[in-house]
Biopython code that builds the backbone (N, CA, C, O; Angstrom):
import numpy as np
from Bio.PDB.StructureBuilder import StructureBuilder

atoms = [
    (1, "UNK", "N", (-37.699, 18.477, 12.845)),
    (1, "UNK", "CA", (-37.603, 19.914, 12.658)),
    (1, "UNK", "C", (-36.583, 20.252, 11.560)),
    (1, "UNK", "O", (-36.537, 21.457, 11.314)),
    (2, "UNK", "N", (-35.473, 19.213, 10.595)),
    (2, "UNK", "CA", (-35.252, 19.716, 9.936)),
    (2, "UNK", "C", (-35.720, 19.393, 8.991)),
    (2, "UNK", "O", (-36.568, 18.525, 8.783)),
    (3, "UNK", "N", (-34.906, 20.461, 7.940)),
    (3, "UNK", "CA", (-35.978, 20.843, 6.710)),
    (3, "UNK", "C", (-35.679, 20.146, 5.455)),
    (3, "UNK", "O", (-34.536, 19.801, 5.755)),
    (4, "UNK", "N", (-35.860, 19.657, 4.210)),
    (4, "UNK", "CA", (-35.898, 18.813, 3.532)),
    (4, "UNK", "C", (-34.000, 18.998, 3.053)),
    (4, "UNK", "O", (-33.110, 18.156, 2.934)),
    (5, "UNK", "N", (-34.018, 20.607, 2.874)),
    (5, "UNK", "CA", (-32.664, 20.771, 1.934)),
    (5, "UNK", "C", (-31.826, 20.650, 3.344)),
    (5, "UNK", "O", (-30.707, 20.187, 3.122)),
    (6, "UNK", "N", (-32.019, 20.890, 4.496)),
    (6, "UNK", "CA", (-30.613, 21.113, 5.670)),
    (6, "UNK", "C", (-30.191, 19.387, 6.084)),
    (6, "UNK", "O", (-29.238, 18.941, 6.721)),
    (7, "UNK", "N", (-31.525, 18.595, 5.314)),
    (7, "UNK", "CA", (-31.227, 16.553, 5.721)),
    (7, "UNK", "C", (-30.060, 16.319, 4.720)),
    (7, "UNK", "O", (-28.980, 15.750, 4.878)),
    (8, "UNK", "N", (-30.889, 17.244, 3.098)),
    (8, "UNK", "CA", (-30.247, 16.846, 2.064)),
    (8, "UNK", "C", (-28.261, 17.129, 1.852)),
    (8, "UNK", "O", (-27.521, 16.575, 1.039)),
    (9, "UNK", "N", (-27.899, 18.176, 2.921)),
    (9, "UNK", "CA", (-26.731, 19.040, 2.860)),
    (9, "UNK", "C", (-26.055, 18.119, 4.149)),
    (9, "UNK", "O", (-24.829, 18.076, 4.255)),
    (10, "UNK", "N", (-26.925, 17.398, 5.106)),
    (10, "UNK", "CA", (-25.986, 16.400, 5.856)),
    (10, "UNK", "C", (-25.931, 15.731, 5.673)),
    (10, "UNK", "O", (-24.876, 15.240, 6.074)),
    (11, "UNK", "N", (-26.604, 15.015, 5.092)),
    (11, "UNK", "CA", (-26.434, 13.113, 3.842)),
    (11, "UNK", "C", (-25.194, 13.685, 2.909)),
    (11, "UNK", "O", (-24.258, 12.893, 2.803)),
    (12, "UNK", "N", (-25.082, 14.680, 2.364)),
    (12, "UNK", "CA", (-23.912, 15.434, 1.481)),
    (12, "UNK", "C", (-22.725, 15.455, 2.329)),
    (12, "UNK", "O", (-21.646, 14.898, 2.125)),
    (13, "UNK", "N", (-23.165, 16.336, 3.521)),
    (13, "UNK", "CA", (-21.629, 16.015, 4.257)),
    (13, "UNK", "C", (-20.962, 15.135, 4.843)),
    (13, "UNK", "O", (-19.746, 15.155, 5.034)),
    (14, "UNK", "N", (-22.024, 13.989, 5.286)),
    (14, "UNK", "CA", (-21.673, 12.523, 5.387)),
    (14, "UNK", "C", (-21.505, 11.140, 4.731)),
    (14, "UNK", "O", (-21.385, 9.969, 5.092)),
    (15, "UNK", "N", (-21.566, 11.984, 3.380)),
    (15, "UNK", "CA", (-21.250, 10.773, 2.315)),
    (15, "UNK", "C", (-19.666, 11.037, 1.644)),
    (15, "UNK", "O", (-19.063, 10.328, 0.839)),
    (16, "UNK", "N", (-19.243, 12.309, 2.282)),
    (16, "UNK", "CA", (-17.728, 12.555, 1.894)),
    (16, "UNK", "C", (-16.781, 12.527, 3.315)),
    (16, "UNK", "O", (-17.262, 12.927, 4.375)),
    (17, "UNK", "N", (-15.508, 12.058, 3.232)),
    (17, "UNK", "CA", (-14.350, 11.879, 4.155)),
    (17, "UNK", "C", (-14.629, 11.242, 5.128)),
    (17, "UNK", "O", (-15.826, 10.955, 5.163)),
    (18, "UNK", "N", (-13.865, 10.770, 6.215)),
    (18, "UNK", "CA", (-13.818, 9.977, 6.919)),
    (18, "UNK", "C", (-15.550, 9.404, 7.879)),
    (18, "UNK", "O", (-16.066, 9.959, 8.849)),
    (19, "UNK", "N", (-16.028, 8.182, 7.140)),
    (19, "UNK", "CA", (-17.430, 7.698, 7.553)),
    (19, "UNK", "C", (-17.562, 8.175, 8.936)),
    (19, "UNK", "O", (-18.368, 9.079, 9.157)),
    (20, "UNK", "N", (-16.898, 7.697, 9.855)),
    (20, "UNK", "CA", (-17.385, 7.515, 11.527)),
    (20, "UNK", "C", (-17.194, 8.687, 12.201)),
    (20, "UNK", "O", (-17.666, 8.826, 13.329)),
    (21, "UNK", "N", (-16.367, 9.822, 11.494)),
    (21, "UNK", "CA", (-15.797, 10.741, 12.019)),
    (21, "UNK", "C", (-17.409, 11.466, 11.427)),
    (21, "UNK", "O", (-18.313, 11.335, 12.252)),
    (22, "UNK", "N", (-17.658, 11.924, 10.591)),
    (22, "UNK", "CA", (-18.738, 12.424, 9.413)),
    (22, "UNK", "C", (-20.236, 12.270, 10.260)),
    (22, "UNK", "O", (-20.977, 13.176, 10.642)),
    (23, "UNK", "N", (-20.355, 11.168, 10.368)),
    (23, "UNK", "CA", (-21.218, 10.329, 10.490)),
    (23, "UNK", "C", (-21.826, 10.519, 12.487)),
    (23, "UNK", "O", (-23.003, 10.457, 12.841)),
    (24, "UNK", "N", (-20.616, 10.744, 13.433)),
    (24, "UNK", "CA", (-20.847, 11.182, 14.638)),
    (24, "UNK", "C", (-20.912, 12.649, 14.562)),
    (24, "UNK", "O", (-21.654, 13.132, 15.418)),
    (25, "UNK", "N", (-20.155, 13.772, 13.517)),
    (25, "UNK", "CA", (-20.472, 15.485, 13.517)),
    (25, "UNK", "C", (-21.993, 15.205, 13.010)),
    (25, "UNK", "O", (-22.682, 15.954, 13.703)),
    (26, "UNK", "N", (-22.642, 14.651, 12.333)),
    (26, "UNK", "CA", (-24.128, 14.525, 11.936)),
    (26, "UNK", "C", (-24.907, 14.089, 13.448)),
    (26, "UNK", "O", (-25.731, 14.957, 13.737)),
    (27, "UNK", "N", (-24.869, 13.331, 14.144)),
    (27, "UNK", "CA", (-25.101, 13.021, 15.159)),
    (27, "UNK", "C", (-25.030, 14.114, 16.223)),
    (27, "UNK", "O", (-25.944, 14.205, 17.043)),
    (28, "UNK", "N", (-24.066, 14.885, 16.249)),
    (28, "UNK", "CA", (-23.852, 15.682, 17.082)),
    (28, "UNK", "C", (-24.677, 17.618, 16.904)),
    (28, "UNK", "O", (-25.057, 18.536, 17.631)),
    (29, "UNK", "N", (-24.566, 17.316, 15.618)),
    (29, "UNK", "CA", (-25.136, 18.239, 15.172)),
    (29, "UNK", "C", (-26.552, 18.411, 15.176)),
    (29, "UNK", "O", (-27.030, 19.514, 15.442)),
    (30, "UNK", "N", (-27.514, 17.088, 14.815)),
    (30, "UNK", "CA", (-28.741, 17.027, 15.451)),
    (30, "UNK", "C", (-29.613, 16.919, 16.923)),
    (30, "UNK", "O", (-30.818, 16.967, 17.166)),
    (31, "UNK", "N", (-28.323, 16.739, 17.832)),
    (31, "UNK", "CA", (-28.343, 16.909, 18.944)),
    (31, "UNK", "C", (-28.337, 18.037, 19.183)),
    (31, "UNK", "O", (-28.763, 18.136, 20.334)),
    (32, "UNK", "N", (-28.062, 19.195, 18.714)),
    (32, "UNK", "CA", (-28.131, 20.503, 19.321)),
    (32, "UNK", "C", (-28.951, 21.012, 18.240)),
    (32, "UNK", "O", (-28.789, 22.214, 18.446)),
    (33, "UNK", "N", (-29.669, 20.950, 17.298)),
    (33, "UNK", "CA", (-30.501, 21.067, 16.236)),
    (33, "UNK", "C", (-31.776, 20.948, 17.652)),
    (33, "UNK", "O", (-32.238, 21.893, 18.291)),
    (34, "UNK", "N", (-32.111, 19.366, 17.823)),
    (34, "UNK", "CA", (-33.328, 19.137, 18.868)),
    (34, "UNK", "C", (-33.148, 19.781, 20.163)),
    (34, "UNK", "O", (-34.203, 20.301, 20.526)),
    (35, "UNK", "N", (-32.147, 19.939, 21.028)),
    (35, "UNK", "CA", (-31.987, 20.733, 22.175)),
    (35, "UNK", "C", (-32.297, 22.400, 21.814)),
    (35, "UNK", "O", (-32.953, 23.112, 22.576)),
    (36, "UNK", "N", (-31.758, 22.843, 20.632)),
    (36, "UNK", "CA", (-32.437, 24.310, 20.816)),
    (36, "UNK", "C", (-34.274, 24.121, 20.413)),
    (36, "UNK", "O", (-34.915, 25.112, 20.762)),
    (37, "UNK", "N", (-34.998, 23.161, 19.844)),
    (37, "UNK", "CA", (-36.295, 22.776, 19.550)),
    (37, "UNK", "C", (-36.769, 24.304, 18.749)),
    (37, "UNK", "O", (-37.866, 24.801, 19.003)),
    (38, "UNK", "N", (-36.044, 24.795, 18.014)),
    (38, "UNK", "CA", (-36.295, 25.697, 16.858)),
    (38, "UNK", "C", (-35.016, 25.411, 15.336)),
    (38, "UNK", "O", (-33.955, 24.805, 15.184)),
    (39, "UNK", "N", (-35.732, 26.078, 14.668)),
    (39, "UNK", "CA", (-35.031, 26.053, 13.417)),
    (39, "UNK", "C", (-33.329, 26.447, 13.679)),
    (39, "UNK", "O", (-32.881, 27.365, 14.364)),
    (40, "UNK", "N", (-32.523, 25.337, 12.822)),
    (40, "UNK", "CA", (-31.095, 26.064, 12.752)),
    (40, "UNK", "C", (-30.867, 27.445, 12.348)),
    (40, "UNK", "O", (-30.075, 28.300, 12.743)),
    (41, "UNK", "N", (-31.637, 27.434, 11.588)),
    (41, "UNK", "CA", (-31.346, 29.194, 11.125)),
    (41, "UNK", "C", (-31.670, 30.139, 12.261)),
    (41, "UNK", "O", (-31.220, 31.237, 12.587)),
    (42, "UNK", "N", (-32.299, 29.603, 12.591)),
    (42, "UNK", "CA", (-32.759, 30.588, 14.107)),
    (42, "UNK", "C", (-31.907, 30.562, 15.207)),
    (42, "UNK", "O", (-32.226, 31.396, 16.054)),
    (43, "UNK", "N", (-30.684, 29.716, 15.555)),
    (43, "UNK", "CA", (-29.814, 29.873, 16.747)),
    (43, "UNK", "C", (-28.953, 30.864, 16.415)),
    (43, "UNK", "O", (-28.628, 31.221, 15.282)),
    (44, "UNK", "N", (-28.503, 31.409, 17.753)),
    (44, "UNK", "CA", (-28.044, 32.315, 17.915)),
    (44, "UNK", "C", (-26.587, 32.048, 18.904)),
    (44, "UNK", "O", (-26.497, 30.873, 19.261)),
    (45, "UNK", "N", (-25.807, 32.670, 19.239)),
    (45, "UNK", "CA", (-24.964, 32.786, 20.495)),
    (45, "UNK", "C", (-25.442, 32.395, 21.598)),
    (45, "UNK", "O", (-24.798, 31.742, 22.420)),
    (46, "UNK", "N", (-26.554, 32.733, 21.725)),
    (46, "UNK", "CA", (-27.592, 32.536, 23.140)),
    (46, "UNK", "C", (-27.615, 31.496, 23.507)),
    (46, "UNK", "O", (-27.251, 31.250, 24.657)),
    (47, "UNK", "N", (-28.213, 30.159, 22.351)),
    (47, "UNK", "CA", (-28.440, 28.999, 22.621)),
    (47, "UNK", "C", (-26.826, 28.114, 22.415)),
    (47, "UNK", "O", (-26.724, 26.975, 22.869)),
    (48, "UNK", "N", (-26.011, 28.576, 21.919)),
    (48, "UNK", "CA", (-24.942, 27.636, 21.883)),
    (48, "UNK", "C", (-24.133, 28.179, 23.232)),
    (48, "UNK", "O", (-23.402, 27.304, 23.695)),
    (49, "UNK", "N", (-24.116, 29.089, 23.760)),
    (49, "UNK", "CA", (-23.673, 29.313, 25.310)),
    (49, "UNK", "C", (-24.574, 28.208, 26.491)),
    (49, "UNK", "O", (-24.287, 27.476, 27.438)),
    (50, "UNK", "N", (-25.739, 28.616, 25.774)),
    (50, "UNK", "CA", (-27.128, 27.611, 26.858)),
    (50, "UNK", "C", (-26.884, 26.194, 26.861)),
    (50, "UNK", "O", (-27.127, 25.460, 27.819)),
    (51, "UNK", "N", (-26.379, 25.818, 25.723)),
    (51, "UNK", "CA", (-26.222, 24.535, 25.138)),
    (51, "UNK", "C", (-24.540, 23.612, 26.364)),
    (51, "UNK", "O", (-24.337, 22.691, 27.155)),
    (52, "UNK", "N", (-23.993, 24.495, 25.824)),
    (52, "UNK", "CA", (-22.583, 23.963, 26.467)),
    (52, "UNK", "C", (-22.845, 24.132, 27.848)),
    (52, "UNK", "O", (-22.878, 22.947, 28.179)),
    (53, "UNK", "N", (-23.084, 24.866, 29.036)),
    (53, "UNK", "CA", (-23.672, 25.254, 30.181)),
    (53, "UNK", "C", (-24.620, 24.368, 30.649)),
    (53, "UNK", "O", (-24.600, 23.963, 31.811)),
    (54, "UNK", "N", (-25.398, 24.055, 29.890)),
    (54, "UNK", "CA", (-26.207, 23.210, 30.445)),
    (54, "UNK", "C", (-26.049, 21.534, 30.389)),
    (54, "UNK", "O", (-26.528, 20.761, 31.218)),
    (55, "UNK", "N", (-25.045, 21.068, 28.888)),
    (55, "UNK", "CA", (-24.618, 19.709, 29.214)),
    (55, "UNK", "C", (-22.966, 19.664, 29.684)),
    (55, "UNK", "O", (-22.303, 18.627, 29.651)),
    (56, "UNK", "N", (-22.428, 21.011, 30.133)),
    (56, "UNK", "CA", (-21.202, 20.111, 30.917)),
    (56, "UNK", "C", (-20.390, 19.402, 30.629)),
    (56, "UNK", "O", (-19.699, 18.859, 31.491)),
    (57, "UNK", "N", (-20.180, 19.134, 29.010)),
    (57, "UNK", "CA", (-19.104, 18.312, 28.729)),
    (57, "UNK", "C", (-17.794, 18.169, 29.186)),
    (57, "UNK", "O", (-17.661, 19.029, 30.057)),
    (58, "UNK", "N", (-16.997, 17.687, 29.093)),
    (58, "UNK", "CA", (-15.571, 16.989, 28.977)),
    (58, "UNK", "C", (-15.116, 17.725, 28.014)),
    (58, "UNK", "O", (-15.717, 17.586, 26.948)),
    (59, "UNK", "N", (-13.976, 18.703, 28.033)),
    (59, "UNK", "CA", (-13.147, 19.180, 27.566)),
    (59, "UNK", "C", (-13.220, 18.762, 26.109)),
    (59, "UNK", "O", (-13.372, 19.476, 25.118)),
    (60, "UNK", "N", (-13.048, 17.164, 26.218)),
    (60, "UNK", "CA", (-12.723, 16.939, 24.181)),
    (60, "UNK", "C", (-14.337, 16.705, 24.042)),
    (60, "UNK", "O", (-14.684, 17.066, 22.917)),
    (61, "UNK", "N", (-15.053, 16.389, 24.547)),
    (61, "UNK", "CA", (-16.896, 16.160, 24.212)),
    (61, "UNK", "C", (-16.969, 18.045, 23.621)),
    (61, "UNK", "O", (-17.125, 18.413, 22.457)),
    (62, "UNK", "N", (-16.858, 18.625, 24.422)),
    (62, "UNK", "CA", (-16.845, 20.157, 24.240)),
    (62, "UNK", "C", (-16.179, 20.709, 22.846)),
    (62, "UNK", "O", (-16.591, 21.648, 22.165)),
    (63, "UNK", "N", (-15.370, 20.117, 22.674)),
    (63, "UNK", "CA", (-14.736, 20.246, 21.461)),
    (63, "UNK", "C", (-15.286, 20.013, 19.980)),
    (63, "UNK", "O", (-15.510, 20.781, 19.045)),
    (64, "UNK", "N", (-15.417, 18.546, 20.168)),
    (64, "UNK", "CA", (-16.173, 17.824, 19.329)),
    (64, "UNK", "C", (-17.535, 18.608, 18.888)),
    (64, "UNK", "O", (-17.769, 18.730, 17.685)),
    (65, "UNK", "N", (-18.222, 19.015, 19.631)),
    (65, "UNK", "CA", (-19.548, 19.417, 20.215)),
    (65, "UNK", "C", (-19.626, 20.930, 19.397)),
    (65, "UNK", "O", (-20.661, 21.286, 18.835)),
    (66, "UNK", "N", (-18.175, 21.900, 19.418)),
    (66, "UNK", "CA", (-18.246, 22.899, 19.230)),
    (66, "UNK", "C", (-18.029, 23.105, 17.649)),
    (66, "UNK", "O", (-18.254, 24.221, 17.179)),
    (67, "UNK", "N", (-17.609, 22.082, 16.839)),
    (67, "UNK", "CA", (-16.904, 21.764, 15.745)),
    (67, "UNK", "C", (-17.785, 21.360, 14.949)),
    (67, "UNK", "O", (-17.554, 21.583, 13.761)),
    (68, "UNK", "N", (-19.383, 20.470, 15.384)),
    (68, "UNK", "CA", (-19.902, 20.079, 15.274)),
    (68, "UNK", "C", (-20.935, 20.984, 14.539)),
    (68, "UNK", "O", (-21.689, 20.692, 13.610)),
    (69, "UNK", "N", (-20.766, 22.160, 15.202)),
    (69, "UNK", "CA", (-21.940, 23.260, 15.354)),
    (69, "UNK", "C", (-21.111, 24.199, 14.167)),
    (69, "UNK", "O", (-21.655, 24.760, 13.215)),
    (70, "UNK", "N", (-19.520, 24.211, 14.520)),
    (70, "UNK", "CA", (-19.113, 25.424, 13.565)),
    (70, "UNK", "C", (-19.722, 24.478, 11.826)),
    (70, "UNK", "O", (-20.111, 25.005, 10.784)),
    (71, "UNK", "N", (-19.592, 23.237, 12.107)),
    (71, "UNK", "CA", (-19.942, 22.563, 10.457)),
    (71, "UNK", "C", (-21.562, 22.864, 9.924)),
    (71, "UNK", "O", (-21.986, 22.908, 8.769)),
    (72, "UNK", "N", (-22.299, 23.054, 11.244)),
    (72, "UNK", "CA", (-23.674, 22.964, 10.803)),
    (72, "UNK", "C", (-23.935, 24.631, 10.263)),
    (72, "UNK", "O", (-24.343, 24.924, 9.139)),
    (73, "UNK", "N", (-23.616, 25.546, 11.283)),
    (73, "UNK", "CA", (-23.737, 26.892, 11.208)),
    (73, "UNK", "C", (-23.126, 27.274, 9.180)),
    (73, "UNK", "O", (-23.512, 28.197, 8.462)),
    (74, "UNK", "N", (-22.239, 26.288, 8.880)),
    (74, "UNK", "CA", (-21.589, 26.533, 7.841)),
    (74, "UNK", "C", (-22.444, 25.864, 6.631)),
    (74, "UNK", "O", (-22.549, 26.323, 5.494)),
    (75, "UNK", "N", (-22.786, 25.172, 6.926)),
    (75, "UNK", "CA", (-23.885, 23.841, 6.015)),
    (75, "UNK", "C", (-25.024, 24.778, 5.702)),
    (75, "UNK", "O", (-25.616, 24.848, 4.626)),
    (76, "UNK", "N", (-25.252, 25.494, 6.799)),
    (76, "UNK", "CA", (-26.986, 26.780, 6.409)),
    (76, "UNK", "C", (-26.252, 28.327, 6.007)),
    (76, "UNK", "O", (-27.058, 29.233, 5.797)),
    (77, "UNK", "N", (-25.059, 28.601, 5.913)),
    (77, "UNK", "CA", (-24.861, 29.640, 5.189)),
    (77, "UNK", "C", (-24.487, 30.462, 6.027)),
    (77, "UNK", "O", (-24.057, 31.563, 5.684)),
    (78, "UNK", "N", (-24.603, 29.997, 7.576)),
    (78, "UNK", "CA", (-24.175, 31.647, 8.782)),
    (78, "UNK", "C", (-22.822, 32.223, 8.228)),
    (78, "UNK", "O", (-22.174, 31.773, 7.284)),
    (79, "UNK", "N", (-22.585, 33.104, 8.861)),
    (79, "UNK", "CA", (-21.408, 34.046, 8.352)),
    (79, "UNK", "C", (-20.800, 34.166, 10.107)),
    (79, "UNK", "O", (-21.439, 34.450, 11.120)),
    (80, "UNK", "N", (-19.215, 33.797, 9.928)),
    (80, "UNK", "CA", (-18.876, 33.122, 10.850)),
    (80, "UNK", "C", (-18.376, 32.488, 11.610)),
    (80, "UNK", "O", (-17.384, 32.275, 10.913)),
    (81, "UNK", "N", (-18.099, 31.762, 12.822)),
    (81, "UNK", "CA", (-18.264, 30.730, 13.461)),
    (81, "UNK", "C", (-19.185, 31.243, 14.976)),
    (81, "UNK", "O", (-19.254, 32.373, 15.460)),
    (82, "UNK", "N", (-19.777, 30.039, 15.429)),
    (82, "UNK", "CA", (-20.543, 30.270, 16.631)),
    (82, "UNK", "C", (-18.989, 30.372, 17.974)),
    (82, "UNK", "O", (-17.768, 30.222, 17.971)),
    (83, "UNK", "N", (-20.010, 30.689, 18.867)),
    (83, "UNK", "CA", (-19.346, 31.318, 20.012)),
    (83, "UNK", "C", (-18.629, 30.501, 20.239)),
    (83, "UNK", "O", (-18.789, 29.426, 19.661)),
    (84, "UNK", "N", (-17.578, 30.663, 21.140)),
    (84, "UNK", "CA", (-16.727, 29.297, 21.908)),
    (84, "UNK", "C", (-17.195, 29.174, 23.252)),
    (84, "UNK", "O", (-17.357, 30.158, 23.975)),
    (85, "UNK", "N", (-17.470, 27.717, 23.697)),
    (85, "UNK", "CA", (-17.264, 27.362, 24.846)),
    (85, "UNK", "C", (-17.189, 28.607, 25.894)),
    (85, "UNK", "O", (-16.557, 29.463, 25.276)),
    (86, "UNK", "N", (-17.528, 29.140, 27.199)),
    (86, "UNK", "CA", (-16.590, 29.978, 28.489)),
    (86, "UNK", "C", (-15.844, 29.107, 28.841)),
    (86, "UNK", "O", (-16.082, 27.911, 28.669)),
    (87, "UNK", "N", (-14.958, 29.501, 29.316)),
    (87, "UNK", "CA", (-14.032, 28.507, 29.854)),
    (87, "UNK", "C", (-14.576, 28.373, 31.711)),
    (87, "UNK", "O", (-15.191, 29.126, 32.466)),
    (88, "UNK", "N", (-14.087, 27.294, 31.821)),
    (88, "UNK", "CA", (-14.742, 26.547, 33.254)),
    (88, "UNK", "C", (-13.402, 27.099, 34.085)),
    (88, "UNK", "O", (-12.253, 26.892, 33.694)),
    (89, "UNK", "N", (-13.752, 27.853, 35.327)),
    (89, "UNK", "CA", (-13.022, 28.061, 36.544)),
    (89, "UNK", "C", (-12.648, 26.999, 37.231)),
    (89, "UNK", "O", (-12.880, 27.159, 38.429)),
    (90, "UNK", "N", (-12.246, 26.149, 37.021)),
    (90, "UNK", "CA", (-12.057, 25.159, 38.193)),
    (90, "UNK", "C", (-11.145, 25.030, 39.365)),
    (90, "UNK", "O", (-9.949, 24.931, 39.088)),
    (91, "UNK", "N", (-11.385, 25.018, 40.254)),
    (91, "UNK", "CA", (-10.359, 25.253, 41.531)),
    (91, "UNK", "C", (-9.500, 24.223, 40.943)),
    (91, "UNK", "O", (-8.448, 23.906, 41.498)),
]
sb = StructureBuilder()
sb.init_structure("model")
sb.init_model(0)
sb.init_chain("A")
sb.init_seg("    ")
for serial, (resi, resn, name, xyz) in enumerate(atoms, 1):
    if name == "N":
        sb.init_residue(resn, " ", resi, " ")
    sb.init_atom(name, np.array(xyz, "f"), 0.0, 1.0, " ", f" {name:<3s}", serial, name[0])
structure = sb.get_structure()
């Protein structure tokens, strides 16, 4: 589902600064690319609330996860950053 120029702009962002670090935000980023199963340009708040809610991460996974998304949202031009995380009530 992605599109020729949004492959071409993450091979770009993963051929600069730290490989493994680069290289897992690309990873992470297509992970929520295929979990919303529509175009990046098309997510919204909706699905990155749906997104975190529904896999439950670990505090730093959540992080990672959210950082991941502010790079992609930035890679297609949104104006921005996506929502944060709710924070978890935990007794």
């Amino acid at each position: 589902m992605l599109s020729r120029e949004l492959k071409h702009r993450l091979n770009l962002y993963k051929s600069k600064g730290g490989k493994i670090s680069r290289k897992r935000n690309v990873e992470r980023m297509k992970d929520f690319i295929a979990w919303c199963n529509c175009s990046p340009h098309q997510t919204g708040k909706r699905h990155v609330h749906q997104f975190f809610d529904e896999k439950k991460f670990a505090p730093s996974t959540e992080r990672d996860y959210w950082y991941a998304i502010k790079t992609l949202w930035e890679l297609i031009g949104r104006d921005g950053a996506p929502p944060k995380p709710s924070k978890k009530d935990e007794p």
